[in-house]
N, C-alpha and C positions, 0 to 999 in steps of 0.2 A: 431496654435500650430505647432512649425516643427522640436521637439525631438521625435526621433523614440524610440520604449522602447523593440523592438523585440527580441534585444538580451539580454539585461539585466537580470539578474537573480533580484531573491527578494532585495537580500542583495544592488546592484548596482541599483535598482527603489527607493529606502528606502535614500540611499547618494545622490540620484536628489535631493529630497526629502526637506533633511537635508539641504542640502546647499542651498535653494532658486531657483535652477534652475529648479526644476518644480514645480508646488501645488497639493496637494493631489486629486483637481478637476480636474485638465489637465488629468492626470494621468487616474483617473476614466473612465472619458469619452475615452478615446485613448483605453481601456480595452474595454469597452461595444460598441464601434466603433468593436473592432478586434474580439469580439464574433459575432456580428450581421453579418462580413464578410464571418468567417471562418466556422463557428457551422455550419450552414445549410448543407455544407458536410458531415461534421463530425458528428454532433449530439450527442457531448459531455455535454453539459451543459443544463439538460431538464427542468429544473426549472428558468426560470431568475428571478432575483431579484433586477432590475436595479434603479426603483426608490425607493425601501429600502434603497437600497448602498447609493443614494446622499443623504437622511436622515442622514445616521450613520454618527456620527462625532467619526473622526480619533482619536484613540488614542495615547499617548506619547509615546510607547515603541519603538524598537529599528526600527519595521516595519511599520512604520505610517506611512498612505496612501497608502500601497502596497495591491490591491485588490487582491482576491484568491475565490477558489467556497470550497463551502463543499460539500463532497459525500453525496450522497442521503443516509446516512445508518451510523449512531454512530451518530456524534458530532451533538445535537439539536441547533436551531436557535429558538429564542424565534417570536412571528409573522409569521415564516415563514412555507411554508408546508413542510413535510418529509411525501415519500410515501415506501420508502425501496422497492422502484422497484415493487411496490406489484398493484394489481388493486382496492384490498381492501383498503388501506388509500387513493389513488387517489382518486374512488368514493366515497370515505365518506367524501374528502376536510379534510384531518387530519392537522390541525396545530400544531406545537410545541409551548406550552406554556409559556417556558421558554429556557434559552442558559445553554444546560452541561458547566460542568465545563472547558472541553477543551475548548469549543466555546466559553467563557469568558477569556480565557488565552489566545485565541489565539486575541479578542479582545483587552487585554489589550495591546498586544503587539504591535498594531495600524492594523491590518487588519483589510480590508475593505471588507464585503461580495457580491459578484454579481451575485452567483447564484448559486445551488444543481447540480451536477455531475448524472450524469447516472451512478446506476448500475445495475446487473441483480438481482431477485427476491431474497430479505433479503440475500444476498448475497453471493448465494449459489452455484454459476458456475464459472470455469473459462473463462468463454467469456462474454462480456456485452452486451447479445441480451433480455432484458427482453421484453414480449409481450406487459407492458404498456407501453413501451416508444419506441422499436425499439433498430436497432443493433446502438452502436457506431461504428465508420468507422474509421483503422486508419493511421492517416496523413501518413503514409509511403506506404501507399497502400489500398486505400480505398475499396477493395473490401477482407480485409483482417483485424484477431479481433484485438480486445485491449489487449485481456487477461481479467480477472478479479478476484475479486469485483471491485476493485477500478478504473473502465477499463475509464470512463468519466472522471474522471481527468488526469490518464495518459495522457489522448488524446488530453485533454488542455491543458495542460504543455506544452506536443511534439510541439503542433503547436501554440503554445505563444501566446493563447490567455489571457493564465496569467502567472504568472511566477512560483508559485506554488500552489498547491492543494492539501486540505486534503484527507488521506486515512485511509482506516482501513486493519486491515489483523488478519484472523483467522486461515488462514491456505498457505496461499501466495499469498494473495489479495492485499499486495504492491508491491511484489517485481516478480511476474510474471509480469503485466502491464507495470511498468515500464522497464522491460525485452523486451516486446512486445513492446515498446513505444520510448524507445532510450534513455531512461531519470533514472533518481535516485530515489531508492525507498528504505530506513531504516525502518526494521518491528523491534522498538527496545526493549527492557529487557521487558518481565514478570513484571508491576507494575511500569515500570516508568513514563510512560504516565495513569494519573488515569481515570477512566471510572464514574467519580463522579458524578452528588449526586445520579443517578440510581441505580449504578451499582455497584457492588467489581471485580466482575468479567463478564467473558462473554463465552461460549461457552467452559467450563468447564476449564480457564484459560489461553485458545489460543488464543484470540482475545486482540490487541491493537488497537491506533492508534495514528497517527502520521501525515505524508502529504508524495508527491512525487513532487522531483523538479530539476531542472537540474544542480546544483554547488554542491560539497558538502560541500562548509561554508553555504550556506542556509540550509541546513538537521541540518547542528550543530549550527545555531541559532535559529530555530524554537525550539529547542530541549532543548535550555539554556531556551526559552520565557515557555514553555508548561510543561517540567518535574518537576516531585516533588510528595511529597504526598498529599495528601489531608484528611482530620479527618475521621478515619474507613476503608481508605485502607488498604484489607488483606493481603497484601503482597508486600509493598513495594519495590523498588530494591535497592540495593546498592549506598549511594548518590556518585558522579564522587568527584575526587581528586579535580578537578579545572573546570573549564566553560568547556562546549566541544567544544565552536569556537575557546578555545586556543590548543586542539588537532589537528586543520587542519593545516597542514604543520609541525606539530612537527616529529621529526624523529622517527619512528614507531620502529629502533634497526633493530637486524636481526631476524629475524622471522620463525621459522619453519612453514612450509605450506604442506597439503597434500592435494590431489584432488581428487575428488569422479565424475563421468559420469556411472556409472552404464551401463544400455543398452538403451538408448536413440533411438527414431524414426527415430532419422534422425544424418549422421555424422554433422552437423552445431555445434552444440551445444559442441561437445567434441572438435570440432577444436576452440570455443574458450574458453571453459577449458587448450588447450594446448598452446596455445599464451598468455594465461594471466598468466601460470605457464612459460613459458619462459620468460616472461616481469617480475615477479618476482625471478628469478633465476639472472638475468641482474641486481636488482636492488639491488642484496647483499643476498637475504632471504635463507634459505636451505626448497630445495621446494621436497619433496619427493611423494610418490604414495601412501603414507598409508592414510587409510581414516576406520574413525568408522564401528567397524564390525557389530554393531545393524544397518545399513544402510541396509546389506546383507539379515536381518531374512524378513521372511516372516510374514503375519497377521497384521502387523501394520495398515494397510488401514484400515480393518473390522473393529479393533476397533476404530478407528476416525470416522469412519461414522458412528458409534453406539451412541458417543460420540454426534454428531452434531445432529442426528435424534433428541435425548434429543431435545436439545436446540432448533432445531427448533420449534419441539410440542410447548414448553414453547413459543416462541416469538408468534407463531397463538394467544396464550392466552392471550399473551396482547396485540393484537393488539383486539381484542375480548375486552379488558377490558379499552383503550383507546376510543374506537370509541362507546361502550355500545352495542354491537352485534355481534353474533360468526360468524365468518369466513368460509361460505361452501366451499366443494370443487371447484366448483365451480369459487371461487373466488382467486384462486390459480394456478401457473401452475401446471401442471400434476407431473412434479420430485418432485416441492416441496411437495405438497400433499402427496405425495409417503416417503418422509422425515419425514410427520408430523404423519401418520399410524403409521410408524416402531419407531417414539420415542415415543408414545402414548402406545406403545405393552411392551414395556421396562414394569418391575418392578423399582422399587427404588434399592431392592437388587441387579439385575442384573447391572444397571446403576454403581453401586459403586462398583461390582466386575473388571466391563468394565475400568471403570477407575484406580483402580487400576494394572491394567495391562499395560495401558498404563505409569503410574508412574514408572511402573517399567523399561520398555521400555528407559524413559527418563535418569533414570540413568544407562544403558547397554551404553546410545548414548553418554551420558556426562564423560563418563571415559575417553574417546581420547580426550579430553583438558587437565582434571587432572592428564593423563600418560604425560602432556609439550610439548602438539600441541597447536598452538597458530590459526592457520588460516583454514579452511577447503574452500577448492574453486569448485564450482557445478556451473553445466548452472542453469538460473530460470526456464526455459523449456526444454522438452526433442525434438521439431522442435520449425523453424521457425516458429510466425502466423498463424497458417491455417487461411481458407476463412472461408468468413463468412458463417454463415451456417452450417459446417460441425461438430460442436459440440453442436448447440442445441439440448437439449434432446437423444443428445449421450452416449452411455450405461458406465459403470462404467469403465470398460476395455480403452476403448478410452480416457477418462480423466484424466485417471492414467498414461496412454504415454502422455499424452500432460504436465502433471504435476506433475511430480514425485519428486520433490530437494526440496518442500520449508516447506512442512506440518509439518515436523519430528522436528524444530525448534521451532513452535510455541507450539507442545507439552514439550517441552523441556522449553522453555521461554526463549531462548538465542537469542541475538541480530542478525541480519541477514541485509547485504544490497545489493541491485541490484545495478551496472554500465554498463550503454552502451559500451562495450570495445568490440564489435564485431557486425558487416554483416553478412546479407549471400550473395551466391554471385548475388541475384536477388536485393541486395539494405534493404532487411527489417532488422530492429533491432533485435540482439542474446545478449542477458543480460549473464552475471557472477554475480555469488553471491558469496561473502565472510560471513564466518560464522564462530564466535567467540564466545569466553567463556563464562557464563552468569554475567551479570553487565558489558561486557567489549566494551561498543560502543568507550569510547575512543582509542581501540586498531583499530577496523573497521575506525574511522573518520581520523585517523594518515595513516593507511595504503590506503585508499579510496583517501584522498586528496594525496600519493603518485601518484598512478596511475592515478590522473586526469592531471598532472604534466607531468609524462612518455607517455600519449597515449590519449590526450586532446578529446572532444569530444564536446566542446560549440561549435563548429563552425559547427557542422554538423543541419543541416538544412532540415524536411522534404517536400515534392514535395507540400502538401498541409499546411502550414503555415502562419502566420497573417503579 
């Protein structure tokens, strides 16, 4: 075989494809060749699933034969294991029974599976050093994180060992990684991605999922292949005017844009807040300084972490109800435990009072779209990557500097997407996030495929790559 596939995005492995010039088995193999090379640095991809993949026959959809991994955590694989980073489904050998309904969509679409993503414990950190599996390492500087939840596929992306990967994101578990990774990450609408046949919801409405991948006509094809409702979703999103691959490249108009950096750890992050609000000031938009003043209040964290502790409790329980056995402390990292105590301590009433605050919250946050701001532009993170290490079981203070821009959306359930549109000046990835109105990904995918046009980024290439 001597088609390279290194650069190719999904959408460009998928036209090999199509037209004869490669088979979905060249393909296969060329993918499970560039994990066996590259993974053992990186240690992205902790589940392989290689001779599953040559099993699966390809489906018709737009993406047939393009393999990709699933995050350890949301989308089920029916045969295969999901451990949700945890040591308790590892040691219990937990199988997924059956494929959610994304992992069917995203099969019908012809993806091909090769193997579960590293992330950290049920996916509760932003760095991907969970103790069952170890740190992911990432390609732009392997002694430096991924970010996380979804930090195992960013990392696969990055370094092409596939060309994209599903993610989930509950509170900026797409688009931190792919911030930290160099790559694209859409954590999109509240309900457009369903959580079916489990689930209506997840982590009291903040959790979707999606993938992270490096074009973005692949973000807006996965996104034509995956979104919709499904019978019993609560709260579907608003269906799009037209396909969202016909938003890439269509003219976004002029755009009012404001920028939010707050106080960030490090200047990187607002330097490239201010070069992407220069690059959109260049590109026609009226790019001003105002930015939502619910950004400003204080208390928002306490209540998300109230919010999540819930949820956590809840998922120990069914993992307890999965496996036919409760889950000691023991069989948990120390934070999480610490998670599943303080949602365990909740009332019912307290929980609904919790959350009605944060409701309220979302609409203080959502009036700066409805006063006719169209774009808000934030770093994913407040530094660079720290090293590895430096935020395992790091106190709540240090994780709130390291991730401050992305939470406040996923309460809110507005569309939000990372782009590599900045360095630092040591070489590591500094993501931009744009963050739009809710239902309005074709505004993000028109404005996003501008910017990839104005300040290209396929060609950048990390030091460890396939």
């Amino acid at each position: 075989m001597t088609t390279d596939f290194t650069d190719l995005d999904a959408t460009g492995q998928a036209a090999l494809i199509a037209k004869g010039e490669c088979t979905p088995d060249e393909l296969l193999e060329w993918t499970i060749a560039a994990i066996e090379r590259v993974d053992p640095q990186v240690n992205a991809v902790v589940v392989p699933l290689f001779d599953q993949a040559r099993r699966q026959v390809a489906g018709d959809g737009p993406f047939r034969g393009v393999p990709t991994v699933l995050k350890d955590l949301g989308a089920t694989l029916a045969g295969a294991p999901q451990y949700k980073g945890t040591r308790a489904l590892r040691d219990r050998n937990w199988v997924s029974p059956a494929d959610s309904e994304l992992t069917a969509r995203l099969r019908r679409a012809g993806f091909v599976f090769v193997g579960k993503a590293n992330t950290p414990e049920l996916g509760l950190s932003p760095t991907t050093e969970p103790s069952t599996f170890g740190p992911t390492r990432n390609p732009w500087g392997l002694d430096h994180i991924v970010g996380g939840s979804s930090g195992g596929s960013a990392a696969a992306v990055a370094a092409r060992m596939v060309a994209l990967a599903h993610a989930s994101d509950g509170g900026g578990s797409i688009r931190n990684p792919a911030g930290a990774c160099g790559v694209v990450g859409l954590k999109p609408t509240r309900g457009r991605v369903t959580l079916a046949p489990d689930f209506g919801e997840r982590w009291d409405g903040c959790a979707t999922e999606l993938v992270i991948t490096r074009s973005v006509r692949d973000v807006a094809g996965v996104l034509d292949a995956v979104a919709g409702y499904a019978p019993g979703d609560p709260a579907p999103a608003p269906p799009p005017a037209r396909p969202f691959s016909d938003e890439v490249g269509r003219d976004p108009g002029r755009l009012r844009v404001g920028t939010y950096v707050g106080t960030p750890a490090s200047d990187v992050p607002k330097v490239a807040v201010e070069r992407c609000a220069a690059l959109l000031a260049e590109l026609g938009h009226d790019v001003g300084g105002t930015h939502p003043s619910a950004l400003d209040e204080e208390g928002f964290g306490a209540h998300l972490a109230a919010s999540i502790a819930v949820a956590v409790a809840r998922d120990v329980e069914l993992i307890a109800d999965m496996t036919g056995a409760p889950v000691p402390p023991e069989g948990l990292e120390p934070a999480t435990w610490g998670f599943v105590e303080r949602g365990r301590a909740m009332s019912a009433t307290e929980h609904l009072a919790n959350l009605e605050q944060l409701h309220r919250y979302s609409r203080r946050l959502c009036q700066w779209w409805a006063d006719g701001n169209d774009i808000l532009v934030t770093p994913t993170m407040g530094e660079p990557p720290p090293r590895i290490g430096e935020l395992k079981g790091a106190d709540v203070e240090r994780i709130v500097r390291l991730v401050p821009y992305t939470a406040a959306y996923n309460v809110s359930g507005q569309p939000a997407i990372a782009l590599p549109l900045h360095q630092s000046p040591d070489g590591l990835p500094v993501g931009v996030q744009l963050v739009a109105a809710y239902g309005r990904e074709d505004l993000l995918l028109r404005l996003a495929s501008q910017l990839e046009v104005a300040a290209p980024w396929a060609h950048r290439r990390p030091p460890v790559c396939a």
